[in-house]
Kinemage of the C-alpha trace (Angstrom):
@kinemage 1
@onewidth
@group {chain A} dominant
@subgroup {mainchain}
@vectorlist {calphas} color= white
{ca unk a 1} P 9.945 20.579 -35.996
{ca unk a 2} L 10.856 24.114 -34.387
{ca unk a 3} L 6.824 24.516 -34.698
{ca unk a 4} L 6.524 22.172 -32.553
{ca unk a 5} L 9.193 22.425 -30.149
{ca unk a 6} L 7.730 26.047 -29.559
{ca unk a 7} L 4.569 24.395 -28.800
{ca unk a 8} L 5.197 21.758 -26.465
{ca unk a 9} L 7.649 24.527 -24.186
{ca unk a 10} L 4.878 26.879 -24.741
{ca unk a 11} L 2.302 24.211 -23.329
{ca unk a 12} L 4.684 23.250 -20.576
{ca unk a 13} L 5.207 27.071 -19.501
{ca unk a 14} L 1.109 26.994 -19.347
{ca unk a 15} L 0.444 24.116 -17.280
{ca unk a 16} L 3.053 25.270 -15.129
{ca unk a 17} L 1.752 28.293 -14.316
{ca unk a 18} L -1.824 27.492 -14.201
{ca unk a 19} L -1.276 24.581 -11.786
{ca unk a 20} L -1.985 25.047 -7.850
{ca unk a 21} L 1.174 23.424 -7.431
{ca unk a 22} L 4.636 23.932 -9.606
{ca unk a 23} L 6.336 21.138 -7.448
{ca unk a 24} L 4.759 17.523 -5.706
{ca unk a 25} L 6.616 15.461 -3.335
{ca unk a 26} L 5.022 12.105 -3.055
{ca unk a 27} L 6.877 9.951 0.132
{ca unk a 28} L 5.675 6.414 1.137
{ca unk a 29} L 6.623 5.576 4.339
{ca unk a 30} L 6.400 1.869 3.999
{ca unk a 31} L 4.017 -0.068 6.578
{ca unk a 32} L 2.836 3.492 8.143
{ca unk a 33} L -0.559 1.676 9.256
{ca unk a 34} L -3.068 4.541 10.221
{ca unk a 35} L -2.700 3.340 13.721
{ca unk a 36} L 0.215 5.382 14.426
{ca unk a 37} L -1.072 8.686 13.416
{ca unk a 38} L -3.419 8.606 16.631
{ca unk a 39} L -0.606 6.769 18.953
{ca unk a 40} L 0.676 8.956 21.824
{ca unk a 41} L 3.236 6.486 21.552
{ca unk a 42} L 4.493 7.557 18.032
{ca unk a 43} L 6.727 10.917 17.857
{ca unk a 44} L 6.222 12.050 13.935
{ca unk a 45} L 6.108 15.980 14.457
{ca unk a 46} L 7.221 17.182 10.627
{ca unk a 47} L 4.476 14.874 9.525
{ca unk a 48} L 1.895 15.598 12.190
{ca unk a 49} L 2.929 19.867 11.641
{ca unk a 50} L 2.262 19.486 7.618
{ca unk a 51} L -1.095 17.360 8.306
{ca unk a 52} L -2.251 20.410 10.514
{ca unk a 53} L -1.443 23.244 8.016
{ca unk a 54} L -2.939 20.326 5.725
{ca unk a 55} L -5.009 17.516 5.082
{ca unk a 56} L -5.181 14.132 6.694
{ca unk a 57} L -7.335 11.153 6.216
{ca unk a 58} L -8.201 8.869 9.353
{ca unk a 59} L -7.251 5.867 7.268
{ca unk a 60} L -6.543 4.629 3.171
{ca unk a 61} L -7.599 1.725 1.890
{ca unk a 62} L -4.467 -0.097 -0.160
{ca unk a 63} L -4.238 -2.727 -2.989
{ca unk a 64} L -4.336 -6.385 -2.738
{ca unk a 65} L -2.401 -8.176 -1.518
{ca unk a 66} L -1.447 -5.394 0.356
{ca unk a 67} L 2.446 -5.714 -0.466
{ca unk a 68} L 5.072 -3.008 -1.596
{ca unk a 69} L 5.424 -3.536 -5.166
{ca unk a 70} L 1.889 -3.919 -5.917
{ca unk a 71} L 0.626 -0.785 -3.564
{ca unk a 72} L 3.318 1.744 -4.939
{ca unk a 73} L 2.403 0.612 -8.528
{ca unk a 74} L -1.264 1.645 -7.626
{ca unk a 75} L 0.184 4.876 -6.047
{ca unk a 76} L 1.819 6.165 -9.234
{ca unk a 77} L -0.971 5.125 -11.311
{ca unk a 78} L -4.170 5.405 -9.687
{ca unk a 79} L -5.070 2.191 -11.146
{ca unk a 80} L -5.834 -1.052 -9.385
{ca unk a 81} L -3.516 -4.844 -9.731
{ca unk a 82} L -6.108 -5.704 -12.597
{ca unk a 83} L -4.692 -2.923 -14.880
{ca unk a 84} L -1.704 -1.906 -13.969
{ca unk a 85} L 0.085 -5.389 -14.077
{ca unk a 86} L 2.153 -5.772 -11.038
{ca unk a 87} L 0.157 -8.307 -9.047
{ca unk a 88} L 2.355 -8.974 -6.079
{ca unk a 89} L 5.670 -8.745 -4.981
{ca unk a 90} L 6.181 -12.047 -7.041
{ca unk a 91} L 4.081 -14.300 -9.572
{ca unk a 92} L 4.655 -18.004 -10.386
{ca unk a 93} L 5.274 -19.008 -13.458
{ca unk a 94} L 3.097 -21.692 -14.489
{ca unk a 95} L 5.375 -22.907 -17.476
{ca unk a 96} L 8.677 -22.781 -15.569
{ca unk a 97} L 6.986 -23.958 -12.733
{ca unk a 98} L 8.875 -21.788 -10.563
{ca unk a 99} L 7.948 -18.147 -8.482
{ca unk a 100} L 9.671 -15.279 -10.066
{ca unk a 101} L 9.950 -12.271 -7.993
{ca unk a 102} L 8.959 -8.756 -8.512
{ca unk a 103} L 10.788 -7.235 -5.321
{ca unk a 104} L 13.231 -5.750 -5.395
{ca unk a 105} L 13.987 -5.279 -9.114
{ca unk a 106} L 16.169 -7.947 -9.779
{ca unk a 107} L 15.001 -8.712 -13.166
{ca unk a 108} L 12.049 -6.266 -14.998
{ca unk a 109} L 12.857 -3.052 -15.780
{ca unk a 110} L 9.787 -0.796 -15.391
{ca unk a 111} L 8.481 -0.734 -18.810
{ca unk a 112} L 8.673 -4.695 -19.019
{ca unk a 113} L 5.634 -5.095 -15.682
{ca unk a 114} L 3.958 -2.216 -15.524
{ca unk a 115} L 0.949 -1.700 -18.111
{ca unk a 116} L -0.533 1.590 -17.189
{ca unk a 117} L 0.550 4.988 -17.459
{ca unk a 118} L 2.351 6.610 -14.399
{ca unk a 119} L 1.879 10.127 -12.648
{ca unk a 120} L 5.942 10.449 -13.580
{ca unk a 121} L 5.265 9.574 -17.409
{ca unk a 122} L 2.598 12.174 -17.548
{ca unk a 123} L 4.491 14.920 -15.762
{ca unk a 124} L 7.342 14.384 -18.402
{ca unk a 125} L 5.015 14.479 -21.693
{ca unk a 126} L 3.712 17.623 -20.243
{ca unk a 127} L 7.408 18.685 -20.586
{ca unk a 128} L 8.219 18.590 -16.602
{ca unk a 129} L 11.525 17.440 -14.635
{ca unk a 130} L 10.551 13.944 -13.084
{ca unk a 131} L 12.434 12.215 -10.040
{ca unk a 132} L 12.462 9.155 -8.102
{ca unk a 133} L 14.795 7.226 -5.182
{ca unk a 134} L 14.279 3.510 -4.986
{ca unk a 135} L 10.663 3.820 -5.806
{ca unk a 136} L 9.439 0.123 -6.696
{ca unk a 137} L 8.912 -0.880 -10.047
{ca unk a 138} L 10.799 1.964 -11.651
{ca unk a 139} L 13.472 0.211 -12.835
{ca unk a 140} L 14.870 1.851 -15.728
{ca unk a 141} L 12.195 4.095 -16.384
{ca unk a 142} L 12.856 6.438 -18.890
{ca unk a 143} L 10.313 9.434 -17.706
{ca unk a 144} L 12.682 9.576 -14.974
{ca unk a 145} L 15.184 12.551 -15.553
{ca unk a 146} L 16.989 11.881 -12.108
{ca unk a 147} L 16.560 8.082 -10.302
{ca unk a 148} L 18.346 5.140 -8.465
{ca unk a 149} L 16.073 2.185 -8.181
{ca unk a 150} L 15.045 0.206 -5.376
{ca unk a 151} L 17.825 -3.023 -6.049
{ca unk a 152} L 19.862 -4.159 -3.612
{ca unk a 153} L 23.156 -5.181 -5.912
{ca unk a 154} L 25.223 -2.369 -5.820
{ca unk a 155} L 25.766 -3.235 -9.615
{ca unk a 156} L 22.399 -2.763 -10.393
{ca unk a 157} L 21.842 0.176 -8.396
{ca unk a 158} L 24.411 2.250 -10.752
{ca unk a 159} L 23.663 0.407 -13.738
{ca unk a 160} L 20.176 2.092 -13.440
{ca unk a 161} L 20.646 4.992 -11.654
{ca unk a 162} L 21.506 8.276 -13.294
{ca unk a 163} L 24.924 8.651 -14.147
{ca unk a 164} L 24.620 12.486 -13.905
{ca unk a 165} L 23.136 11.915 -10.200
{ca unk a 166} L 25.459 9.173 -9.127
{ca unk a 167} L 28.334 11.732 -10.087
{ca unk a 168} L 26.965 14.738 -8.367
{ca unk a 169} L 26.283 12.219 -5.132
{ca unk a 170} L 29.757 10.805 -4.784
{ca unk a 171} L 30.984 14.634 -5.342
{ca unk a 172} L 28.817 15.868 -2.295
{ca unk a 173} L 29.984 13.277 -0.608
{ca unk a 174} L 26.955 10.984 0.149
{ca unk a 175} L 27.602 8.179 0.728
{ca unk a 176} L 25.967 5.608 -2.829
{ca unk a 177} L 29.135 3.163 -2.667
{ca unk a 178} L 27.092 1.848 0.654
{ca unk a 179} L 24.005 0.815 -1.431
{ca unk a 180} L 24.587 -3.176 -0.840
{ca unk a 181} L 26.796 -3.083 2.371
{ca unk a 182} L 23.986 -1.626 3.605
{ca unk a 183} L 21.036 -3.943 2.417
{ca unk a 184} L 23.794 -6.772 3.616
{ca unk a 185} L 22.721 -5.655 6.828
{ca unk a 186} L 19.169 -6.603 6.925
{ca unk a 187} L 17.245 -3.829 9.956
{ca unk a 188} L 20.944 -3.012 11.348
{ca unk a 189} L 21.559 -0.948 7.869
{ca unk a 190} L 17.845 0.030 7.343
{ca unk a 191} L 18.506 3.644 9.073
{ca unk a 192} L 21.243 4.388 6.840
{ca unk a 193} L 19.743 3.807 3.742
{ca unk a 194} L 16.563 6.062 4.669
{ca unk a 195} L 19.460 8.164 5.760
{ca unk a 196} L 21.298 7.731 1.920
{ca unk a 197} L 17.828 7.803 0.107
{ca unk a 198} L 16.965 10.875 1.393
{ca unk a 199} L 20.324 12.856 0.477
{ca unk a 200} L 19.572 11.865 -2.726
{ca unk a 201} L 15.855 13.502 -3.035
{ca unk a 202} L 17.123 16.745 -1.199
{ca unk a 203} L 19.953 17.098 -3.478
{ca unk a 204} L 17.888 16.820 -6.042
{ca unk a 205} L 15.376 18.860 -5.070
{ca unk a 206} L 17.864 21.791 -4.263
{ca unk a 207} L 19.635 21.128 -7.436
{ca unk a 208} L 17.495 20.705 -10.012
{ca unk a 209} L 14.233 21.686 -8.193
{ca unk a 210} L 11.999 18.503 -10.068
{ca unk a 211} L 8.086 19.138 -10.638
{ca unk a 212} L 7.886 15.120 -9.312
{ca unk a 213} L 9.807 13.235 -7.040
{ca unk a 214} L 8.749 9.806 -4.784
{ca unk a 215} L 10.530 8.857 -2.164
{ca unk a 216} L 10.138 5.184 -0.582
{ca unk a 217} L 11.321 5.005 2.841
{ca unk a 218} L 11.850 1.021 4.207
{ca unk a 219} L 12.666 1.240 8.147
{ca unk a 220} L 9.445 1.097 9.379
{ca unk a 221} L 8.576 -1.839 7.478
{ca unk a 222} L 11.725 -4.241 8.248
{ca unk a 223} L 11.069 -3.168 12.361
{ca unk a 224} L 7.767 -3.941 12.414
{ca unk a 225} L 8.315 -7.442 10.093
{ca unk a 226} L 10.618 -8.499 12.760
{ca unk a 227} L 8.521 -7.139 16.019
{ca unk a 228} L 4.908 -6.911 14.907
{ca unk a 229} L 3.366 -3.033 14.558
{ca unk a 230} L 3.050 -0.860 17.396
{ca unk a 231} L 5.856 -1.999 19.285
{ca unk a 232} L 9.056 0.786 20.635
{ca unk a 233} L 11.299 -0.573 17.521
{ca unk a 234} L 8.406 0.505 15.023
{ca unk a 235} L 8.176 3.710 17.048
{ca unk a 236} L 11.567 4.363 16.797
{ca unk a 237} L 11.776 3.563 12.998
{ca unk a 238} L 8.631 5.928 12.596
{ca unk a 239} L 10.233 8.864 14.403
{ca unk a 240} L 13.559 8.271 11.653
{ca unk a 241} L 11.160 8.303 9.197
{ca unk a 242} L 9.436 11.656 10.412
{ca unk a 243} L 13.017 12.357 10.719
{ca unk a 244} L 13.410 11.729 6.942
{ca unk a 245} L 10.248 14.000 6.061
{ca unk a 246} L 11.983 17.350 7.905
{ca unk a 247} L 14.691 17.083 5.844
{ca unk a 248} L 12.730 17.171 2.925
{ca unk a 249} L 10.594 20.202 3.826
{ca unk a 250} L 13.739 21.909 4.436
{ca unk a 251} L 15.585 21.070 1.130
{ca unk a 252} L 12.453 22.818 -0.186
{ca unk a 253} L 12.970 25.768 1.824
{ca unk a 254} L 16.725 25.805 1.131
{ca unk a 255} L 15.731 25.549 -3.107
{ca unk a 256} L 13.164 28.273 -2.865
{ca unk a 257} L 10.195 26.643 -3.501
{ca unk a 258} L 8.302 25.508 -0.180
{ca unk a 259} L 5.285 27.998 -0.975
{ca unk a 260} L 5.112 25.676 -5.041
{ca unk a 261} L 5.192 22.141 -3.716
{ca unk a 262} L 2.439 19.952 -2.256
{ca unk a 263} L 3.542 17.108 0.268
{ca unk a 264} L 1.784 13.794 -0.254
{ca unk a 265} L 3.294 11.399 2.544
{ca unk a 266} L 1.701 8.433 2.852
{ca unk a 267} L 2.471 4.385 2.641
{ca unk a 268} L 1.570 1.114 0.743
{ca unk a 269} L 0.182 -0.839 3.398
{ca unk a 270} L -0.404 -1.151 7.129
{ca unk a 271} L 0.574 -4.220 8.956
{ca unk a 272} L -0.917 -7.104 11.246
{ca unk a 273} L 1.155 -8.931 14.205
{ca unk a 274} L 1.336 -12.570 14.042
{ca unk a 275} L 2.037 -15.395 15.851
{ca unk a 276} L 1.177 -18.631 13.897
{ca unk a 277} L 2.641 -19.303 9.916
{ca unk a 278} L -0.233 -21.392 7.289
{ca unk a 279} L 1.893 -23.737 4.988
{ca unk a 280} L -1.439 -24.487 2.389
{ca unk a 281} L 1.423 -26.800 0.505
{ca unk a 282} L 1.127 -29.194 3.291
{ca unk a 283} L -1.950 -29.414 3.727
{ca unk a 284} L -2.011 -30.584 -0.655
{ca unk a 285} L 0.564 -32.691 -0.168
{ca unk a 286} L -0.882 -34.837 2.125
{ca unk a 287} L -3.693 -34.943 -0.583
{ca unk a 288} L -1.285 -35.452 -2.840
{ca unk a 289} L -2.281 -32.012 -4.870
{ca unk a 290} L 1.158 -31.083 -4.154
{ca unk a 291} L 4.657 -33.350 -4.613
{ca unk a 292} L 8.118 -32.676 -3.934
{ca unk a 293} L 11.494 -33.778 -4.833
{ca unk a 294} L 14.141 -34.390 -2.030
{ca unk a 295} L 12.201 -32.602 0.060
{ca unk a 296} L 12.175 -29.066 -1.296
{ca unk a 297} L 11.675 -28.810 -4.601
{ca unk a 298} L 8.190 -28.541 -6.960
{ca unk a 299} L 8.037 -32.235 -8.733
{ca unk a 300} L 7.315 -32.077 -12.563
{ca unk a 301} L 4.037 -33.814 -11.884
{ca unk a 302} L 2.685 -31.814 -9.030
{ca unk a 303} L -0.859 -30.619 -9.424
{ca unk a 304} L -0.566 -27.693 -7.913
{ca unk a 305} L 1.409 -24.810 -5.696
{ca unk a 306} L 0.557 -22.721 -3.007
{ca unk a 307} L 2.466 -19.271 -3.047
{ca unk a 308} L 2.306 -17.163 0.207
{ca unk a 309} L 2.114 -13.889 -0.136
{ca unk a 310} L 2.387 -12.550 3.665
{ca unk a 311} L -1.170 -12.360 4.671
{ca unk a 312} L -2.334 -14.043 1.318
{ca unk a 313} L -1.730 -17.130 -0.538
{ca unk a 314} L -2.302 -17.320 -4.359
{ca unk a 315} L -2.980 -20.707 -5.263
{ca unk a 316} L -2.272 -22.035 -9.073
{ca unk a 317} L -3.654 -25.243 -10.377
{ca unk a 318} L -0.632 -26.874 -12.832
{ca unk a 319} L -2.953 -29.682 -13.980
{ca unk a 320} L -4.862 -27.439 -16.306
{ca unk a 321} L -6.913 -30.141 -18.493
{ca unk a 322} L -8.346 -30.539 -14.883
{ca unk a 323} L -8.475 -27.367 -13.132
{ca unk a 324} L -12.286 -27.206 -12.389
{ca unk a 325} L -12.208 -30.723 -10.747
{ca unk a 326} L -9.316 -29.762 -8.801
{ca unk a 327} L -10.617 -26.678 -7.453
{ca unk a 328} L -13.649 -27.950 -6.330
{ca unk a 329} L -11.252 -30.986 -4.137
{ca unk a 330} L -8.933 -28.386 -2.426
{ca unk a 331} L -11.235 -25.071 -1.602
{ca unk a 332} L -13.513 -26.506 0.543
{ca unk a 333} L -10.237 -28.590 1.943
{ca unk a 334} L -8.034 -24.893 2.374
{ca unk a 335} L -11.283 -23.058 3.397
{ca unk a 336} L -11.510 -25.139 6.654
{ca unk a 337} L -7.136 -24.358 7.176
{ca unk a 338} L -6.585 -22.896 10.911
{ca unk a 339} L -6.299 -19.264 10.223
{ca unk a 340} L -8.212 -19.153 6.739
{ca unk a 341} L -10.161 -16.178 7.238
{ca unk a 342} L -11.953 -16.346 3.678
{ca unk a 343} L -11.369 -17.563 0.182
{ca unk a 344} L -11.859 -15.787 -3.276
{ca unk a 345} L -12.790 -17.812 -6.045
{ca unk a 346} L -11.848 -16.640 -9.588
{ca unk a 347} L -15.291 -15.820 -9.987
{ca unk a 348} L -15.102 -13.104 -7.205
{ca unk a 349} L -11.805 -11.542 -8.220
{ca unk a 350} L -12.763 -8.635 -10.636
{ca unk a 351} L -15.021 -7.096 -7.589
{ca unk a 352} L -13.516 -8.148 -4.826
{ca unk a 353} L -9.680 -8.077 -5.091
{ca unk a 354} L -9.592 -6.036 -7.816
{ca unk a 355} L -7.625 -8.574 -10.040
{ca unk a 356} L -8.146 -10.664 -13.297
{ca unk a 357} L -8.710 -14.293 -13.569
{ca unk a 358} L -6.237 -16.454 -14.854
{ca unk a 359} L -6.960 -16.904 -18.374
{ca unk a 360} L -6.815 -13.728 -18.754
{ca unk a 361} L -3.357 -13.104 -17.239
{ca unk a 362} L -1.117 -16.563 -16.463
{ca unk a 363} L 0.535 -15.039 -13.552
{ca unk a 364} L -2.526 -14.320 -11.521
{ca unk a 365} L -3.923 -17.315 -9.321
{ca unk a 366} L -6.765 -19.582 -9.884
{ca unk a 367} L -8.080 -19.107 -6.079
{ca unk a 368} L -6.528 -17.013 -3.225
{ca unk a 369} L -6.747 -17.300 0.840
{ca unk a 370} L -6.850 -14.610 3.284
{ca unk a 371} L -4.894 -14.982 6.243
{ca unk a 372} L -6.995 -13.573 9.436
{ca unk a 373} L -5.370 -11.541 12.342
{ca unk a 374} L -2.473 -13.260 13.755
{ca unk a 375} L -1.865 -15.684 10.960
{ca unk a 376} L 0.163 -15.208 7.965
{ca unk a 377} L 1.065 -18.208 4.994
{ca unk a 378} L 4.832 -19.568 3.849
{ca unk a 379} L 5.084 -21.464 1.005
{ca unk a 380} L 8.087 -23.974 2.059
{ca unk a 381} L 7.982 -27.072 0.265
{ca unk a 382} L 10.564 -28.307 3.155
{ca unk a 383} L 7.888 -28.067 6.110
{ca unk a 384} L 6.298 -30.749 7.506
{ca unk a 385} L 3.424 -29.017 9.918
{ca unk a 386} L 0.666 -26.969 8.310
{ca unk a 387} L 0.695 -24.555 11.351
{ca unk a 388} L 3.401 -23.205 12.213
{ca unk a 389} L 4.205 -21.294 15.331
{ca unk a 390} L 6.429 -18.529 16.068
{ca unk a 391} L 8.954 -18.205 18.647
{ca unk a 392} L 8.014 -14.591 19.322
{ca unk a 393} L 5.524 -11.930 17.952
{ca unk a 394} L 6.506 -10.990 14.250
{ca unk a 395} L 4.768 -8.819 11.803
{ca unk a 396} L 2.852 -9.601 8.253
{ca unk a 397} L 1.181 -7.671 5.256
{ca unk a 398} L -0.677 -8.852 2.190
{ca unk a 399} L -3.954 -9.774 3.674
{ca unk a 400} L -7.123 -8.317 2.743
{ca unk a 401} L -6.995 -4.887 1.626
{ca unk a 402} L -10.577 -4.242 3.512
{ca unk a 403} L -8.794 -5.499 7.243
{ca unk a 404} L -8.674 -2.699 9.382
{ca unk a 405} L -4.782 -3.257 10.343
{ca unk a 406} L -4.152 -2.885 6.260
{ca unk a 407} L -5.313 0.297 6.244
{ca unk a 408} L -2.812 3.080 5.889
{ca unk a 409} L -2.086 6.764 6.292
{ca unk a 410} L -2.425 9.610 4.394
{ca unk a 411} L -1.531 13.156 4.451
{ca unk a 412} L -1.749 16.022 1.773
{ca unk a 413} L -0.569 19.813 2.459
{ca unk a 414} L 1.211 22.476 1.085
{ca unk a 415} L 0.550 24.316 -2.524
{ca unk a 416} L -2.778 24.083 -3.430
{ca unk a 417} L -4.222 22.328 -0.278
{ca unk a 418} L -6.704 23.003 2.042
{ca unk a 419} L -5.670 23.674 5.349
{ca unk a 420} L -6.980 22.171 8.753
{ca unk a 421} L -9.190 19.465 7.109
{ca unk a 422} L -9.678 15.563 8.171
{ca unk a 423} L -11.154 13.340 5.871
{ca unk a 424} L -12.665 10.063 6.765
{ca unk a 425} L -11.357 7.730 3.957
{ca unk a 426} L -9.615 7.677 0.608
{ca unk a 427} L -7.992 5.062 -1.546
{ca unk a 428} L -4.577 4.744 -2.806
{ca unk a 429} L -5.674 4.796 -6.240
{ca unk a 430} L -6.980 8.748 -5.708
{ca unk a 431} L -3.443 9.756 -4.930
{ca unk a 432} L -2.028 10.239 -8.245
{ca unk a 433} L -5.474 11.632 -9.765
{ca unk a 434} L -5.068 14.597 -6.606
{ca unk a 435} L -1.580 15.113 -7.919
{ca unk a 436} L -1.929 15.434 -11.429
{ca unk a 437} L -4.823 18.015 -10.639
{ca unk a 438} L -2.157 19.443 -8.256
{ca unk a 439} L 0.291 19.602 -11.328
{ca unk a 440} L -2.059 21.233 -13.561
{ca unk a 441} L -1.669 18.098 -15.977
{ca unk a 442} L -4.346 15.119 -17.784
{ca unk a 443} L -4.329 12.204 -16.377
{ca unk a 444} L -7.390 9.929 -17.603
{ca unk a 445} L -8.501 6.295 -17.295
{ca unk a 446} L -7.387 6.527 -13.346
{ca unk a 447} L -9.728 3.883 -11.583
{ca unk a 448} L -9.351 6.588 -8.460
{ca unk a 449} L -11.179 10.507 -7.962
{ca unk a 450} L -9.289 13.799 -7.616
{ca unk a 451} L -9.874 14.866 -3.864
{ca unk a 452} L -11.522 17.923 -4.507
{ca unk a 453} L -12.362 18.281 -0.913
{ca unk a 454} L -8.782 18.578 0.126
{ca unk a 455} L -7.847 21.082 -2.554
{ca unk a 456} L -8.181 24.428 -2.564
């Protein structure tokens, strides 16, 4: 036992000095579409200074459905939906008959949805100090030496965050006991809890200086679901998230350690402005594909159900002795849908969304739609009109990860990184492959590269 206790601190010590980087701080800044990079309109100096003493890619191609919980997933593992298990922010359950969600937490803890190894589990076997704030689908992770997960119940945000953290926090005075007042709020609190996340990650990183840490900031996301992208509240939001990334740079200063740590800020998704809402479960009812009880609810004997996923809509046939038949009644029927900008057929999934067909997992689909620009789906079984309009501009997610508005940003820079270099394109699932390189630790079976062209 002491053997090998001498080995694995003798291994860690290694790695840790033979890595380019003793310290990687990965931040999403969630909806940053790679519009805003470019935009004279958007004010993000901390993130624009580290991309110039740095690396930046012109865009990054994301996960489908291009949603949070899937899209960090991928970040952390460098694997895509079809391996790493989290397939959207929720999945229906075809035995309950009901959609059980994903986001934010409420129910799986990390080890219960997601099937492939993280960049925060490998860090810790290779005997490193792991942390993450509210990062999605971390949920009681146990490679996580300092966390508070991305709930909203203040009960479960303690229950699963650190005790040792939540201690030191409420000492320093920040300000945890806000957690659900806060998410009460909807966009009016969504400052303050960037604000809140952030004190966490530069406490910890002056305190107990952690080899890992991911940060997921939400402003720019809830601004731009309410206005559409590219509009002065999503400009403002950016700027509080650039905001967000200066304090970070300078807790590394403060602990020591700016010239050991690579910056990897980047985002899940980018984002599309629309104006018109696809209800699919109208459009089967009146075929009578779909049936509901006083009004709103899934009837026993309905055939099937239409799940909108913003800018997607998974599509699961209940009627299972007669799937095939089915399918072949209702694609051409969807296909034709206002605002249907494609279809993938279970066939097509492997290669083209990157998922598995549903005998192979239940929870996946048995066709999906892609919303095109300006349209995104709802699922209510209450609504009467398949098209639905908006009263004013509003923004979506979760189309096709190959739509240019999906794409998002990327930026790499610090220990170990090139300086002054713009790439073209990357994928989300090379992110964790550059950082484990960055680390000096293995990390195989990622479906993504190490950018070798961004490091030094």
């Amino acid at each position: 036992m002491i053997t090998r206790l001498i080995t694995l601190i003798l291994t860690a010590n290694t790695i840790a000095h033979a890595a380019p980087a003793e310290h990687v701080i990965l931040v999403s800044i969630d909806g940053w579409a790679h519009h805003y990079f470019d935009d004279p309109k958007c004010h993000m100096p901390a993130v624009k200074a580290l991309a110039a003493g740095g690396v930046r890619a012109k865009r990054m191609e994301c996960s489908f459905p291009t949603v949070t919980w899937t899209n960090h997933t991928t970040l952390v593992t460098g694997v895509h939906p079809a391996k790493h298990g989290v397939l959207a922010n929720e999945y229906f359950d075809r035995t309950q008959r009901k959609k059980i969600p994903l986001i934010p937490d409420p129910i799986f803890d990390k080890e219960e949805i997601v099937k492939s190894p993280t960049i925060y589990d490998a860090a810790k076997a290779a005997g490193m100090k792991t942390a993450a704030v509210i990062w999605p689908a971390s949920r009681g992770a146990k490679t996580l030496d300092w966390t508070v997960p991305d709930v909203f119940e203040q009960e479960l945000f303690e229950k699963y965050g650190t005790p040792e953290l939540l201690e030191e926090a409420r000492a320093a005075g920040i300000p945890v006991e806000k957690q659900m007042e806060w998410c009460k709020a909807g966009n009016a609190g969504k400052a303050q809890r960037d604000y809140m996340y952030t004190l966490l990650a530069t406490h910890i990183i002056k305190k107990h200086k952690p080899n890992f840490l991911a940060l997921h900031l939400v402003s720019l996301d809830s601004f731009e679901h309410a206005h559409g992208r590219q509009v002065p509240e999503a400009y403002w939001a950016a700027n509080d998230s650039d905001n967000r990334v200066a304090d970070l740079v300078r807790a590394t200063e403060e602990a020591g350690i700016r010239d050991k740590t690579a910056f990897v800020i980047t985002t899940d998704h980018g984002f599309v402005t629309y104006a018109k809402s696809i209800n699919a479960n109208v459009a089967l009812r009146k075929d009578g594909f779909v049936k509901v009880v006083l009004g709103r609810s899934l009837a026993p004997d309905s055939r099937v159900f239409a799940m909108a996923e913003g800018g997607a809509c998974f599509v699961y046939v209940l009627d299972e002795p007669n799937r095939g038949s089915i399918l072949k009644q209702i694609t051409p029927v969807l296909a034709k849908l206002e605002g249907v900008a494609g279809v993938v057929e279970a066939k097509d999934f492997g290669g083209r969304i990157q998922h598995l067909t549903a005998d192979k997992d239940p929870r996946e689909p048995d066709l999906v739609l892609l919303a095109g620009d300006g349209y995104t789906f709802t699922d209510s079984l209450a609504d009467n009109e398949v098209i639905i309009p908006s009263a004013s501009p509003k923004g979506s997610h979760g189309h096709f990860q190959l739509d240019a508005n999906l794409h998002g940003c990327f930026v790499i820079s610090g220990a170990g990184v090139k300086s002054g270099v713009e790439l073209d394109e990357v994928k989300n699932i090379d992110v964790t492959p550059t950082m484990a390189k960055l680390l000096g630790i293995p990390f195989p079976g990622a479906d993504g590269r190490v950018l070798g062209e961004a490091l030094k």
